[in-house]
Each structure stands twice: as structure tokens, then as C-alpha cells.
N, C-alpha and C positions, 0 to 999 in steps of 0.2 A: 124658317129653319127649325128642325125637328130640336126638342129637348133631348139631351141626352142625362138617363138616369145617373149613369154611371162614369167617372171620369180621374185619372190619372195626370200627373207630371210626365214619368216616363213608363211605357208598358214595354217588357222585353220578351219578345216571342221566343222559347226555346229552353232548352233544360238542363242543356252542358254547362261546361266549366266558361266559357264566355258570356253566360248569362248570370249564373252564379256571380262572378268576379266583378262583372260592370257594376252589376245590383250595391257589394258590398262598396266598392268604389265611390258609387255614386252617393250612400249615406255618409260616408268617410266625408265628403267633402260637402255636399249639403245637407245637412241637419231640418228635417220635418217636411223634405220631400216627398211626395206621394208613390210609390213604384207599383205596379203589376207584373208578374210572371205568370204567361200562358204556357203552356203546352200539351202534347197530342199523347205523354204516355201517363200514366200511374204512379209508374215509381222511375229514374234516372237510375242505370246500371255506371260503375266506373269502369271505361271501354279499356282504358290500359289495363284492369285487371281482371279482364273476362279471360284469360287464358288458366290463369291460377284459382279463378272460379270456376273453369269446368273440370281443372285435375284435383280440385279437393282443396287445396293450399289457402285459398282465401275463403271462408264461411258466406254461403249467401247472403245473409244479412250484411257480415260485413264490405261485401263489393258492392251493394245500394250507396247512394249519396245521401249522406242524412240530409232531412228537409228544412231541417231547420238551420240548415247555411242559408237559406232565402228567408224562411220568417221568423229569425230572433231578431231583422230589420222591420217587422210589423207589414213585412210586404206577403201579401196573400199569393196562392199558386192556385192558376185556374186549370183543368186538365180538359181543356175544352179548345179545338184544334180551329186556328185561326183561317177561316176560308176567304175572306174575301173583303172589303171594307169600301171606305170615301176618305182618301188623301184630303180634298178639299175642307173635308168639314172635319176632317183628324179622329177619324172612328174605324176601328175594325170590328167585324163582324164573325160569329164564332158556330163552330157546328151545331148548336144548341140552338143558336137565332138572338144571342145578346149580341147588343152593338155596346161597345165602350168606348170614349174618349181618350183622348191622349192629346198630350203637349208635344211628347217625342216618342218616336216608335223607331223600337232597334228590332230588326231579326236576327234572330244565332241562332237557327234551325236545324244546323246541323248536318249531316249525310245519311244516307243510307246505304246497305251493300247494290252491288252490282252482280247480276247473276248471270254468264256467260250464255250469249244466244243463241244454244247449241239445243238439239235436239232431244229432249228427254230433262231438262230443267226442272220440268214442273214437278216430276214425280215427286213420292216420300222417300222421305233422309236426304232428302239435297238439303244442307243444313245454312241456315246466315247463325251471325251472331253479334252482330251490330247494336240491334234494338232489345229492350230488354225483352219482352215477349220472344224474342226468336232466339234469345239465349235461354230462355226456361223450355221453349220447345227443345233444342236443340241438347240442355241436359238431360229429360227425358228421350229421346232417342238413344242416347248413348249409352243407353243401358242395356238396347236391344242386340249391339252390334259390338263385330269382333275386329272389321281391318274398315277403317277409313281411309279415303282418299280425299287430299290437299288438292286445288285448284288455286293455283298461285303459291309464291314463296317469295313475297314480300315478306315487309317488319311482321303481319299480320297471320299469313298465313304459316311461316317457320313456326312461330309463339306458338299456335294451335296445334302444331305437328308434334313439338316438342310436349307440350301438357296432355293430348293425347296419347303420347308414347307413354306420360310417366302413370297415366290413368290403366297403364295394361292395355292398350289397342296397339295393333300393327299397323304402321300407317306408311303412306305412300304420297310421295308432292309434285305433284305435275307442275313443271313451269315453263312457258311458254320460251322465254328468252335463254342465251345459250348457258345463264348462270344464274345463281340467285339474284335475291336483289332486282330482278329486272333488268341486268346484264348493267348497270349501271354503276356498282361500285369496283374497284380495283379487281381486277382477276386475281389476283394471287392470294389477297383475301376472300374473294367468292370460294374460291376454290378451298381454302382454308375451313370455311364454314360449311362448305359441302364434306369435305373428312370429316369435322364433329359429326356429321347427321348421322354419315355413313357408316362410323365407329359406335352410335348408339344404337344401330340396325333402323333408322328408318332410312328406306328407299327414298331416292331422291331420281326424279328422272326430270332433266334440263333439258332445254332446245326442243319438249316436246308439246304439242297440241291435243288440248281435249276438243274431238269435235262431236262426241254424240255420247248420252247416257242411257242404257240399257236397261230394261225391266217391265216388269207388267205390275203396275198399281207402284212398287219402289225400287228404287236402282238397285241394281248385279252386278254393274260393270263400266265402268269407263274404257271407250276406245278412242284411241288416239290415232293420231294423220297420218301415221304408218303402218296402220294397219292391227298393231298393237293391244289387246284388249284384256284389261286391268279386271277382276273379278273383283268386288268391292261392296263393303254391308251400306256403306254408305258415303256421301261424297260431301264434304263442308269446301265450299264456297269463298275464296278471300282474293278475286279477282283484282278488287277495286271497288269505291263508293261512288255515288251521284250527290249532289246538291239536291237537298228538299226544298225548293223554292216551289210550288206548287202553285204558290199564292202571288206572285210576283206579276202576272196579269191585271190582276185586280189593283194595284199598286202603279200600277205604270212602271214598276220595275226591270230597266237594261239587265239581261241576262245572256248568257254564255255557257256553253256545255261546262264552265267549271263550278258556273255560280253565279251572284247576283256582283256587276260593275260596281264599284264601287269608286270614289277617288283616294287621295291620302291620308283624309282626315274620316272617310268610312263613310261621306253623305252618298247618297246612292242616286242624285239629280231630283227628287220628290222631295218637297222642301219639310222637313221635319223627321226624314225616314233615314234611317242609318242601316247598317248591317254588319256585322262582324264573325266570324271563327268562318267554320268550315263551309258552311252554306254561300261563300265569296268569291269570286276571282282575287285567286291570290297571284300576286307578281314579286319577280326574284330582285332582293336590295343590289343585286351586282349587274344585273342586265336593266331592267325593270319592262322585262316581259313576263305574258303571263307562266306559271310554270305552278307544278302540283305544289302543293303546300299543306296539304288537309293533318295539321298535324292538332292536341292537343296544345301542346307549348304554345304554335303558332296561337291559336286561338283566345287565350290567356292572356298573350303581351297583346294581343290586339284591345282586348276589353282594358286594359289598363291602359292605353293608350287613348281610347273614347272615352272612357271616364272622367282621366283628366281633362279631354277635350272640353265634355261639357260642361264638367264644374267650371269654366275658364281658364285650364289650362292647356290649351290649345298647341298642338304639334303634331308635325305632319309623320304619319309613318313609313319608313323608308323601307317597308316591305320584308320579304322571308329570307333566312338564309338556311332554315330548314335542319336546325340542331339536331339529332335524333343517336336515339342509342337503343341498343336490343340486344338479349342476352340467348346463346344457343346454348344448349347446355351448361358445361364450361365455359364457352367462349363467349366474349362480349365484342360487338363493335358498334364505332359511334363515327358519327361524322357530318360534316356541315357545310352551308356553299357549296362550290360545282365540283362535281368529282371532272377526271380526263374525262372521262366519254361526253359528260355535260358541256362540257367547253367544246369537245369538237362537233355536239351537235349545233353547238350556237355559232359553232365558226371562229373562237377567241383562242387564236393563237399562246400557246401555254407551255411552259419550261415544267416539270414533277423533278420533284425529289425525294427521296425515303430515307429509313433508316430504322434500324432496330434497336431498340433501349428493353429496358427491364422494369419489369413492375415495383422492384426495391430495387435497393445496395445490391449489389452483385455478391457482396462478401455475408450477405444475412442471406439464412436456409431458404431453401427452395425459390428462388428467383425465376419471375415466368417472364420469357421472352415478349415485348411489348411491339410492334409492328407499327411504323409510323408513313402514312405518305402528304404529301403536300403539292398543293399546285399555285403555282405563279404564272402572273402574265406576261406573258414575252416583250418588251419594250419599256414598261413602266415596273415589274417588278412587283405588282401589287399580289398581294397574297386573296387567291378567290375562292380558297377550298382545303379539305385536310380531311382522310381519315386516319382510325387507330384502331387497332386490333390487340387484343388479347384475355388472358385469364387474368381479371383483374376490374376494378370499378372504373369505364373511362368516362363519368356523365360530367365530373368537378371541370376536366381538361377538354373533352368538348363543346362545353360552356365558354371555357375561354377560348378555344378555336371560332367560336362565332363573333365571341366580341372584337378578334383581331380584326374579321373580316370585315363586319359591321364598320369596324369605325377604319378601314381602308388601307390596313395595317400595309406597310414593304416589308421585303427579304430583311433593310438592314433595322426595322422596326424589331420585326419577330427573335432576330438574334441577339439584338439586345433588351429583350424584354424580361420582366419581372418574373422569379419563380421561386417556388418554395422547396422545401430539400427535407427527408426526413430518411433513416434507413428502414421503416417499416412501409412506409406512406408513399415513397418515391424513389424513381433511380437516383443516381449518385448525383452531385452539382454539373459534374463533366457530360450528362447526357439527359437534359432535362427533354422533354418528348419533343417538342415544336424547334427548339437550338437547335437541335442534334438533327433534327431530319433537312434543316436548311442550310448548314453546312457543307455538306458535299456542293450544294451548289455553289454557294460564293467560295468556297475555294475555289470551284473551278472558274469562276469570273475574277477572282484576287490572282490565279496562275498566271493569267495573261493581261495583270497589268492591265484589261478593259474593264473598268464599273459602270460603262456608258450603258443607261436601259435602254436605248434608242437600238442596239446591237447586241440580243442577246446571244446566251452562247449553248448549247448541248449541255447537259449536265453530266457530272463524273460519272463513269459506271464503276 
């Protein structure tokens, strides 16, 4: 058996916030553990705030991760990309040709963009902005150019559209599905946030397909499945990510178009090898099928969940429920669990209900209308989902929308639960956001004298 120079407690492949967090975690609770962090870039961009990094709002330096969130723990950061190794003898091997030891090897590798396999991809200005390199290219480019075109209008791709707008570009967002969001959250807020775009003047065109990109040496034009052809300086890219598993071969690592299998406590079947954030199949706390999850949050509670793990505080994770908020313009919306469409792709029979509150006291100036919806399970009543909309912070109250979910909250849980009341801060006592929106239903179940969930009932219009 080969000497190995080099050797670690735990080595953590990767450079985000789930490597970062376990790292600190795992000093927190053992004192004079050994750690290593590897990874394949230079510097770590912070990905939620590359949008306010390319309109100017956040200083480059300051959207870098300081490095010394990993070495004021004495833990070293190797930028030497992990290709291949020996589970048995607990070594991985690195582009360079060091092999290093480990007692436990976690990956949190992370994603990369997804570039749509349409014709004309490769040219110049198809922009990513994922990686930090493809965000310093892709701020230079932007200097060349006058009308961008969006490919998708996800969380990802509106942000982009939006910072691009405010950077002085014309911009244009192609999305495949019939609304934002990926047709997936509430119409009447899709549609809601399709007005802000529309009133800021950026074009939004839904339901439609990019299938080819135009130009000699760099794009001119996106055309789309109808025929359609978008004259355009340049096109950024927010389709969707891949799992970076690369390496998962060399590991004996089960993988999946979403990522590397993992079980509940994140060992991935190779006895010493974990994996956590986005580089994972992630699966949903209310089905526990797989389902996208690639979120930062996600990937955070996960490392805090393996940390305690292996200090010895062991517990199992009960998966995504995919908390998430994002700001258009004015408008903010957040939401967690299965939206309707989610439910009826899973086939879970589901009662909704809504309601409109206000972001204050109604009787304090300027009160902005707060848009609430909610979905329950038809038979048991169990709460599996909720958005909110409006001009106003919704991240405090989508936070607790996931904890209801998480811990399996019912209709008569939710309307008697716990809230706070301010007239700056909050609507009045009488229309707290999560009461007020699941009311209409149990009245309408309290009308007719049935509270049996076995027999739900239509909810009030």
C-alpha cells in the first residue's frame, strides 16, 4: 500500500455556500480536526448577487466570497480540480497529479449553466453567468452591446433581464412555457409579473421557442418556432443548470440527470463519500420524489444537516420544500412546496385558496395590496404549498410558509397559528397573510356543518 504524503480528516470538494457552511460546522463541533477544500475556480462569485453585479449595484470585489470564510478555520483551499481517485484506499487525485488522503470526502460541486441545443449556441455573446470566469466574460461583452436577448424566465433569467434593463440595454426574454416561472407558479401572478416587465418596457415573449441563433462569428438574431426573428447584440442564456459530477465514475458514484443519489443522511453508497447542495438529487419533503431543488438555501440547510451528522449528531433529512423569493422590479414574489400545477403534475388531488391582505394597516399611507394563495390536500387537509405576491419584503413570511409545510402543518393548524402585528411591519391582526387566505375555505367547510377530510368540499369563490 502506497504512502500517502498528504492527508486530511475531512476533504470538501467544492466552493459554494455548502462547502463553506459544513467546513465551519464541522470546526464548531470538532476542535483540531484536519479539513481541505478543493476546487476548479480562483475566486467563488456569490451567484445570488451576480445580477447586481452586472448592473453596477454590487462592486466586483464586493460580490467575490471572502476566502477567509474557509481559512480563518486553518483549513487550506486547493484550486486544483479533482479528477479521479481510490474509494478503497480514501485518496483523490487532482489535475495537477497530487493524490491526497482523507478519512471523509464530501462533494458540493455545485452546477453549471445549461446552453440550449439549438443551432448557432456556440457563437460570440451567447453569454453564461454561472461561473465566475463566464461572469467577467460576460461583463465585458456587455459593454459592446445595445439589445440583449433572455433565453428563459426563470428566478434566474427575469433577475438578469431586470439588471440588464437598469444597466441601459433593451432587453427581450424568450420563455418557452405559456408564463413565467416556467408556467408553474399561479397564473394570475405570472401574469402579474409579466405587467411589471411589460410597464418597465422590457419585452417579454411566453409560450415561445428559441430554435436557432443567427450570425457569422456572433449572434444577430434569435428565431423562434414561428417563424419569428428577434434581431439581437447578444443572447445570455438562463435555460437551466447540470450537476458537475464529472468525477462520479471514478468514485463509483450512482448518478441521475439531476446529480449524484444520495440517501437521507447524504452517504452516496461508497463507504466514506457524502455529497451535498446542488451537485445532488434532490427529492421533495412532501412526495419524496425526485424534483428540481438546485437552490442556494437548499444547499446550506443541507451542509448543516451533514455537519451535525458527522460531529454525532446524526438526523435524517427530510428533503426540499424549495423556499424561494425574487424581486421584479417593484414586485417581489416568494413561495414554497407545490404550487397547483405541481400537485396536479404529481396527481395529489388539492383544494386552493387565496386572498388579498396588505402589506401594512390599511389605515397607514400608502398600503400595497399583498396577494396570497395556498394549497391543501383534499382528504387530510394537510397544507403542501403557498405563494405571495407583492410590493413589499415577502422572505420573513415565506420562511414560515415552509416551516408550516415541513412540519405538516393542517388548515385548522395554519389558522390558529402564531403571528406578529405591527402597523408599519404588517397587515392589521384581522388579516394576517397565511389566516386570511385559508379562511374562505373553512368557512366554506364550517357552512355545511362537514369538517370531515375524508369528504372535501370546492372552495368559496
Amino acid at each position: 500500500m502506497r504512502e500517502i504524503a498528504e492527508r486530511y480528516d475531512v476533504i470538501i470538494v467544492g466552493g459554494g455556500p455548502a462547502s463553506r457552511i459544513l467546513n465551519r460546522y464541522l470546526h464548531m463541533f470538532l476542535p483540531g480536526i484536519t479539513t481541505l477544500v478543493i476546487r476548479d475556480e480562483e475566486r467563488i462569485v456569490n451567484h445570488c448577487g451576480t445580477p447586481y453585479i452586472v448592473e453596477g449595484t454590487i462592486h466586483w470585489e464586493k460580490g467575490l466570497i471572502s476566502e477567509e470564510l474557509v481559512t480563518r478555520f486553518g483549513t487550506p483551499i486547493l484550486v486544483d480540480p479533482v479528477v479521479g481517485g481510490d474509494p478503497e484506499a480514501h485518496v483523490v487525485t487532482t489535475a495537477s497529479g497530487r493524490t491526497i488522503g482523507y478519512g471523509t470526502l464530501v462533494f458540493a460541486t455545485g452546477t453549471d449553466q445549461v446552453l440550449p441545443p439549438i443551432p448557432g449556441i456556440t457563437l460570440d455573446r451567447v453569454l453564461k453567468v454561472r461561473r465566475t470566469r463566464d461572469l467577467v466574460t460576460t461583463i465585458q461583452r456587455l459593454k459592446e452591446v445595445e439589445h440583449v436577448t433572455v433565453l428563459g424566465a426563470g428566478y434566474i433569467g427575469l433577475e438578469f433581464a431586470v439588471a440588464l434593463h437598469r444597466l441601459g440595454k433593451r432587453v427581450t426574454v424568450v420563455e418557452m412555457a405559456d408564463h413565467v416561472m416556467g408556467g408553474r407558479i399561479d397564473v394570475a401572478m405570472a401574469e402579474a409579473i409579466e405587467a411589471e416587465l411589460d410597464g418597465m418596457g422590457i419585452r417579454i415573449l411566453p409560450g415561445r421557442k428559441a430554435t436557432c441563433l443567427e450570425g457569422e462569428g456572433a449572434v444577430c438574431a434569435v428565431e423562434i418556432e414561428d417563424g419569428t426573428r428577434i434581431p439581437t447584440d447578444a443572447v445570455l442564456s438562463a435555460v437551466g443548470v447540470r450537476p458537475l459530477v464529472d468525477y462520479a465514475p471514478a468514485f463509483g458514484l450512482q448518478t441521475t440527470p439531476d446529480g449524484i443519489v444520495v440517501d437521507e443522511y447524504f452517504a452516496t453508497g461508497v463507504e466514506d463519500v457524502h455529497a451535498i447542495g446542488d451537485c445532488i438529487e434532490t427529492r421533495s419533503a412532501i412526495t419524496g420524489r425526485p424534483v428540481p431543488g438546485k437552490l442556494g438555501s437548499n444547499a446550506g440547510q443541507m451542509a448543516r444537516f451533514l455537519g451535525l451528522g458527522l460531529a454525532g449528531r446524526k438526523r435524517p433529512y427530510p428533503g426540499v420544500v424549495n423556499a424561494a423569493v425574487t424581486v421584479v422590479g417593484d414586485l417581489a414574489y416568494g413561495g414554497a412546496g407545490l404550487s397547483e400545477a405541481d400537485a396536479e403534475a404529481e396527481g395529489i388531488p388539492v383544494l386552493t385558496t387565496r386572498a388579498t391582505s396588505t402589506s401594512t394597516y390599511e389605515n397607514m399611507p400608502h398600503p400595497e395590496p399583498v396577494e396570497v394563495k395556498l394549497v391543501y390536500r383534499a382528504g387530510d387537509l394537510r397544507l403542501l404549498g403557498g405563494e405571495i405576491l407583492g410590493r413589499f419584503n415577502p422572505a420573513g413570511f415565506v420562511e414560515t410558509l415552509a416551516q408550516l409545510i415541513e412540519r405538516e402543518a393542517t388548515l385548522e393548524d395554519v389558522v390558529t397559528m402564531t403571528y406578529s402585528s405591527h402597523p408599519e411591519l404588517t397587515p392589521k391582526t384581522s388579516r394576517p397573510y397565511f389566516v386570511r387566505a385559508s379562511e374562505p375555505l373553512l368557512r366554506n367547510l364550517a357552512r355545511t356543518g362537514n369538517l370531515d377530510r375524508d369528504h372535501p368540499l370546492e372552495e368559496e369563490r
